[in-house]
Steps between C-alpha positions, in 0.01 A plus 500: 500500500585853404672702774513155760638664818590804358412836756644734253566610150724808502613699150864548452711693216834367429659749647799445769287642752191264493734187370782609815183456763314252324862251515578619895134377603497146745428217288167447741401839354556444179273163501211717618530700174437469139656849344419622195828611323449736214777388216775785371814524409762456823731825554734476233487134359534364203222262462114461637623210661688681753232670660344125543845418667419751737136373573652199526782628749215685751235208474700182483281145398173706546240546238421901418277640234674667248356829304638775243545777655327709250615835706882440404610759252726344211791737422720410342497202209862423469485299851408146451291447783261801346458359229418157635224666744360675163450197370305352834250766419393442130147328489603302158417116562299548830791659658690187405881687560359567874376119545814393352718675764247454741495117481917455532487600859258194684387737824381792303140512438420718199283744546244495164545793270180666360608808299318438118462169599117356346354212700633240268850665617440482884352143451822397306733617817283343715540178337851516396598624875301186662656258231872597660316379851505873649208730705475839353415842617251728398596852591279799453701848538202767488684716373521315197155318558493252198211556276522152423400352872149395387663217262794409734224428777299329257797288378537430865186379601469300157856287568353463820866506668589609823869506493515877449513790769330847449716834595341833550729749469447857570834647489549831628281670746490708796162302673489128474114534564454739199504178313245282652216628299666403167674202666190307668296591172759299262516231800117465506375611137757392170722241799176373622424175302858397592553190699523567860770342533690716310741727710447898464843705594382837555776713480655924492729695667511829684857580615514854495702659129600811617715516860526924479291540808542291731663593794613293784345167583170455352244170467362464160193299488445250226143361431582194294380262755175655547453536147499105475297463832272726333464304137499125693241623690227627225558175305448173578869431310677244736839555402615876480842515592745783612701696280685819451860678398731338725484904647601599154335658156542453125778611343439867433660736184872485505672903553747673647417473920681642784676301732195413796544619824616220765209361678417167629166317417353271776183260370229380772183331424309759351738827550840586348702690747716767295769667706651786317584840562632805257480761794733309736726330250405152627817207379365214435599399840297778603198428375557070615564655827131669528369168353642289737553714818224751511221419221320244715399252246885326502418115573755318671538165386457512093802414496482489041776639331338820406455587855836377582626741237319781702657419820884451310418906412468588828830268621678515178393767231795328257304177496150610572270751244753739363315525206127493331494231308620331876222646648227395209651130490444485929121681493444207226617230688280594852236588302513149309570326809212645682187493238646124466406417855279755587212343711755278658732493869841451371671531815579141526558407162886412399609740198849398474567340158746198466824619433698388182855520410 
């Protein structure tokens, strides 16, 4: 079954950040999650296959869903690896270059590609994906809400499979809840006739884009969790799961940024504690002093490597957070580690991972 065990299905870039706190998770976290890992080019290499590697590196012998991350901006054609994600996205053959490269990895499940796809199309990579023995996903972005859903569902409910798993994805937005309306009418009008048994990730992100004015420590609610409270409980869907950013956002326009301030970023259950300060000059071991010492939401005991990292600033600055990508890669980690087992006591549960030589 779709999603067996599963408390979690978080969406990650490639991008060192995400992959860097995705890899330093306990393995018992990882089991608890099923990410979503939206395919690019890796940093500077010179295949596809590379950024794979990586997955592959963060999220040993686990399965993952694999997407196109259809918010990476191609720039320049002369770099192999470019050229090779180009090719992922034309729709010739029912996306038949993205199946292809798709199928050589065994733990990826493909997520199905719609764009000027007809329903003969869809049904073909629906058939062709379960004749290589793999699940799929379905992933709806809303922002690119594909006119075509009426014959995907309908392809659906005439295979009569149920080795497939539904993402709504919402992207961007400042109130989880903002959503609900549009989310609970897809889950309950053109999702409706789905089997029940068919999981439903619903899934966004609200970490903050622009830092400029905060000041100090501050708690930044997210609503994600009530947003899926919200939709399970105005359908009578058994299986709508968890999802969101990983406390991240979709790659954005590339330009020409200044260097951020230092800050530290703390995730909780449903807050994000930012520690920053322009006024007052705040290090980085500043602002992982307030965090720790003086914010009163520090927990004691965490004990993950992002948190660890938070602690090393305030001992260690040289092997702490000295920089933000440092401080991006620990928020991702807690926050991973956290939504992962969120409705459950950790406290005497053994994180340490077998060592290997």
């Amino acid at each position: 079954m779709s999603l067996e065990n599963i408390k979690y299905v978080p969406t990650l870039a490639i991008r060192p950040s995400e992959m860097n706190g995705l890899e330093q998770l306990p393995g018992l976290t990882k089991d608890r999650m099923r990410p979503l890992i939206l395919l690019a080019p890796w940093t500077n290499a010179n295949s596809l296959e590379k950024a794979v590697d990586r997955i592959h590196k963060a999220y040993p012998d686990r399965r993952y869903f694999l997407e196109l991350d259809r918010d990476y901006s191609i720039s320049n054609l002369e770099a192999e690896a470019q050229r090779e994600f180009l090719e992922l996205l034309s729709p010739e053959n029912c996306f038949g270059n993205w199946r292809d490269f798709v199928f050589r990895f065994p733990n990826a499940i493909p997520c199905l590609q719609l764009q000027d796809q007809s329903r003969e199309h869809i049904q073909a990579q629906i058939e062709l994906t379960q004749q290589e023995g793999r699940d799929f996903c379905l992933r709806i972005v809303l922002a690119r809400f594909p006119p075509n859903l009426e014959d995907v569902v309908g392809v659906l409910n005439e295979i009569g499979t149920a080795d497939y798993t539904v993402v709504l994805e919402g992207g961007w937005i400042e109130n989880a809840l903002d959503l609900a309306a549009r989310m609970s009418g897809l889950v309950s009008g053109p999702l409706g006739d789905l089997d029940a048994d068919i999981p439903i990730v619903i899934s966004c992100t609200s970490m903050p884009n622009d830092f400029q004015d905060f000041r100090g420590c501050s708690a930044i609610p997210f609503t994600n969790r009530e947003l899926v409270e919200q939709i399970a409980r105005s359908n009578n869907r058994r299986r709508i799961f968890y999802g969101d950013w990983g406390s991240t956002r979709p790659r954005e326009a590339s330009g020409f940024r200044q260097r951020p301030l230092d800050r530290i970023d703390y995730p909780v259950r449903r807050e994000w504690i930012i520690a920053r300060n322009r006024d007052e000059g705040w290090s980085f071991r500043d602002a992982a002093m307030e965090v720790v010492q003086r914010s009163g939401y520090w927990e004691d005991g965490l004990n993950v490597w992002g948190s660890n990292m938070i602690l090393q600033t305030i001992v260690n600055p040289a092997f702490g957070i000295n920089t933000p990508p440092k401080n991006v890669a620990s928020r991702v980690n807690i926050h991973l580690h956290r939504q992962a087992f969120y409705d459950v006591d950790t406290s005497d549960l053994d994180f340490d991972d077998e060592w290997q030589d």
